[in-house]
Backbone as CSV, one residue per row, in Angstrom:
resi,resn,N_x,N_y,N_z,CA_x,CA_y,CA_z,C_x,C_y,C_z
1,UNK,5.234,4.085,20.266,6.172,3.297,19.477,5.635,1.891,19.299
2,UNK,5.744,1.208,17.955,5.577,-0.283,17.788,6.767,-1.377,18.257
3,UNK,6.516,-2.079,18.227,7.466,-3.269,18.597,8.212,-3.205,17.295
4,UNK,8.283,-2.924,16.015,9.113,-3.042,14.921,9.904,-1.813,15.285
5,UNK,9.922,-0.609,16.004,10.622,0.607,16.345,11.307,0.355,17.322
6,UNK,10.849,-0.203,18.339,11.515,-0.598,19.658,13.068,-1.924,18.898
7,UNK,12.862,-3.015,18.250,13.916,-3.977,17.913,14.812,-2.993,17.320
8,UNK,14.632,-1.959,16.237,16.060,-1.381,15.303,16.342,-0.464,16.523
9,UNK,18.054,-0.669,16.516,19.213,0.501,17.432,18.293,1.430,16.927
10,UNK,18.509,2.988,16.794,18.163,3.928,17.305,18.594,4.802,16.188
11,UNK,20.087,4.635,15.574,20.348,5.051,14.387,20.130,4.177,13.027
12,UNK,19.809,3.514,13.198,19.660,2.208,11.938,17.858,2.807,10.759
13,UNK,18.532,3.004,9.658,16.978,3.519,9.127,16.058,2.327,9.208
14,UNK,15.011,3.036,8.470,13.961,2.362,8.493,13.696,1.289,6.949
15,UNK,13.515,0.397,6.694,13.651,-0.671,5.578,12.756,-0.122,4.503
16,UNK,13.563,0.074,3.236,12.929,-0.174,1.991,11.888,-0.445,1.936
17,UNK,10.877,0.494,1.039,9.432,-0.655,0.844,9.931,-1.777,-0.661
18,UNK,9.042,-2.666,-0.605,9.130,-3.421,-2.161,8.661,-2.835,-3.027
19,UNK,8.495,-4.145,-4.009,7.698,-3.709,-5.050,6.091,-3.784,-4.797
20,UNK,5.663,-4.677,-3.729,4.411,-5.195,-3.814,4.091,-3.432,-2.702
21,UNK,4.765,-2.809,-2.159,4.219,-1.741,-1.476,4.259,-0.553,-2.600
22,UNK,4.705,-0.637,-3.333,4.818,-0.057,-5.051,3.556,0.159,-5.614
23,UNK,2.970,-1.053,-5.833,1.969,-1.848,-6.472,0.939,-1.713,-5.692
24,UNK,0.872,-1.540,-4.470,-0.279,-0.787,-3.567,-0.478,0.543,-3.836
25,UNK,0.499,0.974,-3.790,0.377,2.699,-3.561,-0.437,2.988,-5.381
26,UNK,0.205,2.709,-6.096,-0.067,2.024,-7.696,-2.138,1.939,-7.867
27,UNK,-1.843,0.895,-7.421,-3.684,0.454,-7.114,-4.296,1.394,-6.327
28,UNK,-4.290,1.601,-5.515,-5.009,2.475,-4.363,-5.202,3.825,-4.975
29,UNK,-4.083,4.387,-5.790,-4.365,5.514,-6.719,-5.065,5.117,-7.728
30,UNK,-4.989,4.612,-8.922,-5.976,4.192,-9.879,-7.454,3.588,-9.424
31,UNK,-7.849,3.362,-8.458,-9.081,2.670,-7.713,-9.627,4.090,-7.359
32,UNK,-9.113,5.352,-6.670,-9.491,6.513,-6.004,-10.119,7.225,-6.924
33,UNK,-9.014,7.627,-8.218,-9.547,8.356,-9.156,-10.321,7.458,-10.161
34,UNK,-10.031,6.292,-10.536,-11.017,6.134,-11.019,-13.147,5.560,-10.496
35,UNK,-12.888,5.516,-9.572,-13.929,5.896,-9.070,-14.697,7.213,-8.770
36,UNK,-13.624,8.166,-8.552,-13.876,9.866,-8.974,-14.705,9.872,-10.185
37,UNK,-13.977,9.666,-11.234,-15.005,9.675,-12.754,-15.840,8.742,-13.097
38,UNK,-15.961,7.767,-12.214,-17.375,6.947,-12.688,-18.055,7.598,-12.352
39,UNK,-17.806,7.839,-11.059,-19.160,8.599,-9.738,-19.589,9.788,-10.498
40,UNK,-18.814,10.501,-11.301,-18.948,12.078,-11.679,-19.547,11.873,-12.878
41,UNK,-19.574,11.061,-13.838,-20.100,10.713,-15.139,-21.237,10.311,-14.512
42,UNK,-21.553,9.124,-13.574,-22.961,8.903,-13.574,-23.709,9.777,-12.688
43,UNK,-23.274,11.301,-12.117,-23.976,11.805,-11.296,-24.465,13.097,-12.794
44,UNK,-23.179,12.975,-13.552,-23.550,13.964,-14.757,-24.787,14.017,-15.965
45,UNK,-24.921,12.025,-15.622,-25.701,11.489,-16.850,-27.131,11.703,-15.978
46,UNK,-27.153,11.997,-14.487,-28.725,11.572,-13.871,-28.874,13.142,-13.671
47,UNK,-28.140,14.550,-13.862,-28.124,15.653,-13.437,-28.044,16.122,-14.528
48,UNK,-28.083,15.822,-15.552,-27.376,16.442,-17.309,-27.048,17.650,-16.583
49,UNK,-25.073,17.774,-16.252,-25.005,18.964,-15.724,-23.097,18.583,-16.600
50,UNK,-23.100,17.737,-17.492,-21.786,17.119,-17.816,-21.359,18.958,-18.156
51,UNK,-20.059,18.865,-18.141,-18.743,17.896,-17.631,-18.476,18.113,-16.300
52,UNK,-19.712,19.573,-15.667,-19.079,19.248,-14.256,-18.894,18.379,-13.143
53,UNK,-19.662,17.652,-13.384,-19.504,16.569,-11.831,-18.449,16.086,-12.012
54,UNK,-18.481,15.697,-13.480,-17.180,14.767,-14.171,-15.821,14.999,-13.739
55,UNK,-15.433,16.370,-13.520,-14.755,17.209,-13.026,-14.335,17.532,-11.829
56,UNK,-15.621,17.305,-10.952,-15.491,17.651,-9.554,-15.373,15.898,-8.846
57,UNK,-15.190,14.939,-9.460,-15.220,13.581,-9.309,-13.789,13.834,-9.294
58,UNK,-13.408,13.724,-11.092,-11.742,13.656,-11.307,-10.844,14.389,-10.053
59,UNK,-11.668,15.492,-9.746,-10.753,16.318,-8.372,-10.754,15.657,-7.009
60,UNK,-11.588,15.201,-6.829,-11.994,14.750,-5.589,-10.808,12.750,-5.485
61,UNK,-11.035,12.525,-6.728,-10.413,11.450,-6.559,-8.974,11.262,-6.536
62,UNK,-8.338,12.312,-7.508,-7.056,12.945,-7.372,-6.515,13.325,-5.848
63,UNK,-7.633,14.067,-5.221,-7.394,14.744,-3.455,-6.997,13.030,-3.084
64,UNK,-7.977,12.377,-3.109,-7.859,11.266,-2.378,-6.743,10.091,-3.253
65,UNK,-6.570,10.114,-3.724,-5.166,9.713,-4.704,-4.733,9.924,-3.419
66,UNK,-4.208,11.240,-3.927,-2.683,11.828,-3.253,-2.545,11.643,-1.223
67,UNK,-3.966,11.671,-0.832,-3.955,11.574,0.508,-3.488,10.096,1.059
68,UNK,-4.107,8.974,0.153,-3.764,7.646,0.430,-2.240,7.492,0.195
69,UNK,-1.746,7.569,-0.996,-0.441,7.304,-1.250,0.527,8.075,-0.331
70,UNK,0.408,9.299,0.342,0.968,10.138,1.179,1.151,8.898,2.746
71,UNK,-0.072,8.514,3.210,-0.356,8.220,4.301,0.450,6.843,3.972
72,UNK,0.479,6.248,2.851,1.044,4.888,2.795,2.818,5.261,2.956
73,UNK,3.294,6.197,2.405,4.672,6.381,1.964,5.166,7.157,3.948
74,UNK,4.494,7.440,4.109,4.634,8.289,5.599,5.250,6.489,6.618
75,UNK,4.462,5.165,6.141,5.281,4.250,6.922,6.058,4.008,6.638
76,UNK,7.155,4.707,5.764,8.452,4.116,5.480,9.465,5.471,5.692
77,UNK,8.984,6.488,6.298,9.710,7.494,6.660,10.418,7.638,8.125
């Protein structure tokens, strides 16, 4: 347990995120995937193997999308 778990009674939820924890989750997804398709376009343009890397980028960055924003939203549960 943290010291922010230990101060709230026991039944009292846990606080709202903002907007600026919004705006993280926001960024941290658009930064994931779009780094997926840079990485996959320029592994496509040095492999002429387009559209797959392109593809396997977009997926990979999507996985990691969804894993970050999961792990961020899990501190407000």
């Amino acid at each position: 347990m943290n010291e922010e778990d230990e101060s709230r009674p026991s039944g009292d939820p846990k606080p709202l995120p903002g907007a600026a924890a919004f705006l993280g989750m926001g960024v941290s997804s658009a930064v994931c995937v779009g780094l997926g398709v840079v990485l996959g376009l320029w592994l496509d343009s040095k492999f002429h193997t387009a559209p797959a890397l392109l593809l396997v980028g977009l997926a990979l960055g999507l996985l990691t999308a969804a894993v970050s924003v999961i792990a961020q939203i899990r501190q407000y549960l």
